[in-house]
PyMOL CGO cylinders between C-alpha atoms (Angstrom):
from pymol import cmd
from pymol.cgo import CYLINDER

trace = [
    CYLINDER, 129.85, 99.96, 108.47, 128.45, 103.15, 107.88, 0.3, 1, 1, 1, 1, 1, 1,
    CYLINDER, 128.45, 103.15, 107.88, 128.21, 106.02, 104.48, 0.3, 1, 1, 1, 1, 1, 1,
    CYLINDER, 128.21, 106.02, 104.48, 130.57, 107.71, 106.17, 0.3, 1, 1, 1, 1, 1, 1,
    CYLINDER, 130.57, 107.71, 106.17, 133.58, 104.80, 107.33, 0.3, 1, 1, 1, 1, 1, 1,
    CYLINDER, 133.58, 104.80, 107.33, 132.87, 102.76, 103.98, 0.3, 1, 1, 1, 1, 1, 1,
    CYLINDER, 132.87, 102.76, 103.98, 133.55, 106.18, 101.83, 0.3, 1, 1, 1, 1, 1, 1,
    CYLINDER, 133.55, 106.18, 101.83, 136.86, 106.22, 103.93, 0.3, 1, 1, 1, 1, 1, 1,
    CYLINDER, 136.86, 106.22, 103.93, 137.89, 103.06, 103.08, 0.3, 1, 1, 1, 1, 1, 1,
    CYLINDER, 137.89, 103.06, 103.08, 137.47, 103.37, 99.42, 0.3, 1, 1, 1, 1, 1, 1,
    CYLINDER, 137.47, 103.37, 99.42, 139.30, 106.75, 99.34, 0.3, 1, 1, 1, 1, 1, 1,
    CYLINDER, 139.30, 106.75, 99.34, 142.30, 105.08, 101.43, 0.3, 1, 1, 1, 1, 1, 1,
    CYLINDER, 142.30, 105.08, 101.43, 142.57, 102.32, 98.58, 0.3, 1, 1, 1, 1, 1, 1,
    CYLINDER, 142.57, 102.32, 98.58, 142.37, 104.98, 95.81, 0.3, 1, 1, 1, 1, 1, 1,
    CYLINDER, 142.37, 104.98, 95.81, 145.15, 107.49, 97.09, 0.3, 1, 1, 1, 1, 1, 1,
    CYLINDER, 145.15, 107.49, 97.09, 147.31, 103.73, 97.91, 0.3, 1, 1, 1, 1, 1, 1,
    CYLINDER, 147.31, 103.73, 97.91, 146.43, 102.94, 94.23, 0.3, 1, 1, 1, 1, 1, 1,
    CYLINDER, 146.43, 102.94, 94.23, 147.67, 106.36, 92.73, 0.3, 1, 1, 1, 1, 1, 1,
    CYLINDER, 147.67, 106.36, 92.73, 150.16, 106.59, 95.03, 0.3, 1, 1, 1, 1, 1, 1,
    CYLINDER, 150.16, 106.59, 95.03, 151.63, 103.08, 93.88, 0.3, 1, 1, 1, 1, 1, 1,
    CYLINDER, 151.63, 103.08, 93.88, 151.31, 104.35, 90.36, 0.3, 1, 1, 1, 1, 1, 1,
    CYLINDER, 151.31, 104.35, 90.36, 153.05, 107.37, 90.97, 0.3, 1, 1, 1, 1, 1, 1,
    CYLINDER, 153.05, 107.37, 90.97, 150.27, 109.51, 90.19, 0.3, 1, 1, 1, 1, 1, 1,
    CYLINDER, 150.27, 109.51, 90.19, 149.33, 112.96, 92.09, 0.3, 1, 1, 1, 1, 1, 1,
    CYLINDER, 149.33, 112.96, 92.09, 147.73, 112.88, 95.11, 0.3, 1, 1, 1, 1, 1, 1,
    CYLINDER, 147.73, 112.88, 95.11, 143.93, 114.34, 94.70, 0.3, 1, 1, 1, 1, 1, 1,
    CYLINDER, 143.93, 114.34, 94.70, 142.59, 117.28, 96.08, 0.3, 1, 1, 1, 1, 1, 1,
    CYLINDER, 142.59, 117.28, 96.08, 139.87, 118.07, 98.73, 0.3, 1, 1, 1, 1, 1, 1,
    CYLINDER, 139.87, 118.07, 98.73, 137.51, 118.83, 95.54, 0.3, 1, 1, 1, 1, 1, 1,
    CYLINDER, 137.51, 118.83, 95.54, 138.80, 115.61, 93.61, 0.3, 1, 1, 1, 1, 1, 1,
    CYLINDER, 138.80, 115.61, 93.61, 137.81, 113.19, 97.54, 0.3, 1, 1, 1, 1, 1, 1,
    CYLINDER, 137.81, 113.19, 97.54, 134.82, 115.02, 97.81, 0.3, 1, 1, 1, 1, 1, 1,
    CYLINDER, 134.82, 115.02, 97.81, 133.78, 113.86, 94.22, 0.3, 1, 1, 1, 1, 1, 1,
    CYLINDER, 133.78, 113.86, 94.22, 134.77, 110.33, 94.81, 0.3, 1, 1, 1, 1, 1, 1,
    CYLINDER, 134.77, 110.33, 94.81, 133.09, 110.10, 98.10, 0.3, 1, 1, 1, 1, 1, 1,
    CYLINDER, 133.09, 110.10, 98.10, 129.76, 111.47, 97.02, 0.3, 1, 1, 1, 1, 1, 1,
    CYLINDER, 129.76, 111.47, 97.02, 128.40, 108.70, 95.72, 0.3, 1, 1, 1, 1, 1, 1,
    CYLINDER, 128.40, 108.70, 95.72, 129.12, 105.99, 98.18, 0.3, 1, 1, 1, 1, 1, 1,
    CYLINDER, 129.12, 105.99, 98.18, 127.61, 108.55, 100.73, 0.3, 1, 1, 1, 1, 1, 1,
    CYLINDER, 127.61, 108.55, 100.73, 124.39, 108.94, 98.29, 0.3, 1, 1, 1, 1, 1, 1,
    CYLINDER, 124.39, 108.94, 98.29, 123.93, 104.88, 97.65, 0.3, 1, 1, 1, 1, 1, 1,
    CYLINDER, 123.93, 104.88, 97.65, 124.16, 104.58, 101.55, 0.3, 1, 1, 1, 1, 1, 1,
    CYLINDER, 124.16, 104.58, 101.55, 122.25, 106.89, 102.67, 0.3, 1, 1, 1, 1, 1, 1,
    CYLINDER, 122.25, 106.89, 102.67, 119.60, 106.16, 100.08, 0.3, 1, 1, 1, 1, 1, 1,
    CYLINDER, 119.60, 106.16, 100.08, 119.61, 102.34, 100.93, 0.3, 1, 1, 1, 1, 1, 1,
    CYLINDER, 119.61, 102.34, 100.93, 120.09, 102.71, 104.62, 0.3, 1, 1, 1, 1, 1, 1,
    CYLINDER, 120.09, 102.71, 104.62, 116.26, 103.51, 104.99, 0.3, 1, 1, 1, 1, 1, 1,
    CYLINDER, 116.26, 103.51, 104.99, 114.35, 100.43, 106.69, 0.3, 1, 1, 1, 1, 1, 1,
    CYLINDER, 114.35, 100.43, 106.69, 111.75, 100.96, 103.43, 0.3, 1, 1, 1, 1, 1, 1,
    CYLINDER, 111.75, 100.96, 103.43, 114.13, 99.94, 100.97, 0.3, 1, 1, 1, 1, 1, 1,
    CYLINDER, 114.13, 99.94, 100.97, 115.34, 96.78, 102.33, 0.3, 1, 1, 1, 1, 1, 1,
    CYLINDER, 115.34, 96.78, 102.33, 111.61, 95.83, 103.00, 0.3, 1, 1, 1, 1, 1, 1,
    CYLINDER, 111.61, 95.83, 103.00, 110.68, 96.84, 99.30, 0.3, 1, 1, 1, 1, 1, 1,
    CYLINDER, 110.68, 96.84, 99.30, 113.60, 94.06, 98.04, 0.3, 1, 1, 1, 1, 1, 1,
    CYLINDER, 113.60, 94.06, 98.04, 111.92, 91.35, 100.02, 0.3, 1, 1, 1, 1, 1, 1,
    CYLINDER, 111.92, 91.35, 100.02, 114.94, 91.25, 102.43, 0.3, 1, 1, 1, 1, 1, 1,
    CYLINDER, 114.94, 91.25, 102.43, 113.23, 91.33, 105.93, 0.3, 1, 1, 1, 1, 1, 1,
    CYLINDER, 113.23, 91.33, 105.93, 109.75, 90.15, 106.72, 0.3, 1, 1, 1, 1, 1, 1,
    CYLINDER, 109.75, 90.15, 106.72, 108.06, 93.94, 106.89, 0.3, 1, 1, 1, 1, 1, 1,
    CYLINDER, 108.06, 93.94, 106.89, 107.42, 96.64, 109.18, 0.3, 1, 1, 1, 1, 1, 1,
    CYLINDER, 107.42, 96.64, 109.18, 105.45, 96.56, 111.80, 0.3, 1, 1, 1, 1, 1, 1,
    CYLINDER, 105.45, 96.56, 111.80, 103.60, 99.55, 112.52, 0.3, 1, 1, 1, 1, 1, 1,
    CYLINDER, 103.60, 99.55, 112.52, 104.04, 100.79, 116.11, 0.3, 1, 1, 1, 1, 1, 1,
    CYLINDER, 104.04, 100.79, 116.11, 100.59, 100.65, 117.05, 0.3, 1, 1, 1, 1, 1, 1,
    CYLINDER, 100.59, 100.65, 117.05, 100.56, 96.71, 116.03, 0.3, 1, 1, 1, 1, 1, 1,
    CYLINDER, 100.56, 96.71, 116.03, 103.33, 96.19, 117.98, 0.3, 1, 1, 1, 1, 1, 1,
    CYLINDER, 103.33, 96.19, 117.98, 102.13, 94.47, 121.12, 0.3, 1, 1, 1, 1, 1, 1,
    CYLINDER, 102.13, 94.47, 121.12, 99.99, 92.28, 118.62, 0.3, 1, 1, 1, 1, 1, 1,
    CYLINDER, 99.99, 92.28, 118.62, 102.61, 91.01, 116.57, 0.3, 1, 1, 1, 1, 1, 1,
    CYLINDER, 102.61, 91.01, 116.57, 104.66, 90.20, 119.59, 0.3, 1, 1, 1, 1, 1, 1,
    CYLINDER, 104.66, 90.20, 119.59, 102.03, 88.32, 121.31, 0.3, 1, 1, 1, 1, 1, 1,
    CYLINDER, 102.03, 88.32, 121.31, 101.39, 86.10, 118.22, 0.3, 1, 1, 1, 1, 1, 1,
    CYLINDER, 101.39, 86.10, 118.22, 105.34, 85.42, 118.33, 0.3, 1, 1, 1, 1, 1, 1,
    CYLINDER, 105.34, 85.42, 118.33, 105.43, 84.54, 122.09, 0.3, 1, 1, 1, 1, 1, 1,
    CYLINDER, 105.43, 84.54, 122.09, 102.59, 82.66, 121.59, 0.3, 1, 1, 1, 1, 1, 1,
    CYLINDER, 102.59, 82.66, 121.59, 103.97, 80.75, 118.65, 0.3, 1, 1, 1, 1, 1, 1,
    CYLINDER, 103.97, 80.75, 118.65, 107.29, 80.23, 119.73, 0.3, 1, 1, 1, 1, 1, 1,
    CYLINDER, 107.29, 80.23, 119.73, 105.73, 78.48, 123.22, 0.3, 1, 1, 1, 1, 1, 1,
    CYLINDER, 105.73, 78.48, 123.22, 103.22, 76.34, 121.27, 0.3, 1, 1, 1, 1, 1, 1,
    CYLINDER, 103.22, 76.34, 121.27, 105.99, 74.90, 118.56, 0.3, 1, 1, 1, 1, 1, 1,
    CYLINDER, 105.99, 74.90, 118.56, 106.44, 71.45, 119.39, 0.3, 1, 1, 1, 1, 1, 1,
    CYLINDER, 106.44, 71.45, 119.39, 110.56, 71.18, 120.34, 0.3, 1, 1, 1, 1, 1, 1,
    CYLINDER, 110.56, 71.18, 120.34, 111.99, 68.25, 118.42, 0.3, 1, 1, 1, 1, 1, 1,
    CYLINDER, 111.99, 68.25, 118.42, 114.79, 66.44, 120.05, 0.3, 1, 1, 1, 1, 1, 1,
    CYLINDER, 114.79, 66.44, 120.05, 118.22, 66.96, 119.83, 0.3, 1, 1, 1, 1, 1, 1,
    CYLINDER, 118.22, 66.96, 119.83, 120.75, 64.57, 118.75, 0.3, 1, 1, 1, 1, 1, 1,
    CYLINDER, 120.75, 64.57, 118.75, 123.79, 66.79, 119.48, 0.3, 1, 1, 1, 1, 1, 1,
    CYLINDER, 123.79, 66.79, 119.48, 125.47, 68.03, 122.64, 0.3, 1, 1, 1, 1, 1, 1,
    CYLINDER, 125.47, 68.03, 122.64, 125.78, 71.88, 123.17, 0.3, 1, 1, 1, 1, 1, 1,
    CYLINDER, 125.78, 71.88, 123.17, 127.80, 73.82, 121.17, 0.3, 1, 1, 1, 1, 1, 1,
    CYLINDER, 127.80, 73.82, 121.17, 129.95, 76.14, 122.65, 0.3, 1, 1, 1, 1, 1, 1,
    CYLINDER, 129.95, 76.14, 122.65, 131.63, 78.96, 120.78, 0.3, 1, 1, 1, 1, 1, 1,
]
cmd.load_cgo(trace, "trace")
């Protein structure tokens, strides 16, 4: 879900909240205010940087390392010794 769908969302719930309430609806000025900063926090945190700074993913690969860092995958993935299985195949 994007800045844009997730502020949406949030803004539905609110009017359904005041509107429950019986409270007035809000203006264009009054959404605009109460979307801003779901838009900010995802567009801020959206940026590959930040998850990489938190630890969440393991880096970024610069594009001239790419073929490298491929390679030692492949090549890792083909030498890992492949245990064996004591389960059928799961099919979902």
């Amino acid at each position: 879900m994007g800045g844009e769908q997730a502020s949406n969302v949030l803004l539905t719930v609110k009017k359904d909240q005041l509107a429950e309430k019986g409270l007035p609806a809000m203006s264009a000025e009054d959404e605009a205010k109460f979307r801003a900063p779901t838009l900010d926090k995802y567009a801020k945190e959206s940026s590959a940087y930040f998850s990489t700074a938190r630890i969440w993913d393991e880096g970024i690969i610069d594009p001239a390392d790419t073929r490298k860092i491929l390679g030692m995958g492949l090549a890792t993935a083909y030498n890992a010794p492949i245990p064996e299985t004591k389960f059928g195949v799961f099919r979902m």
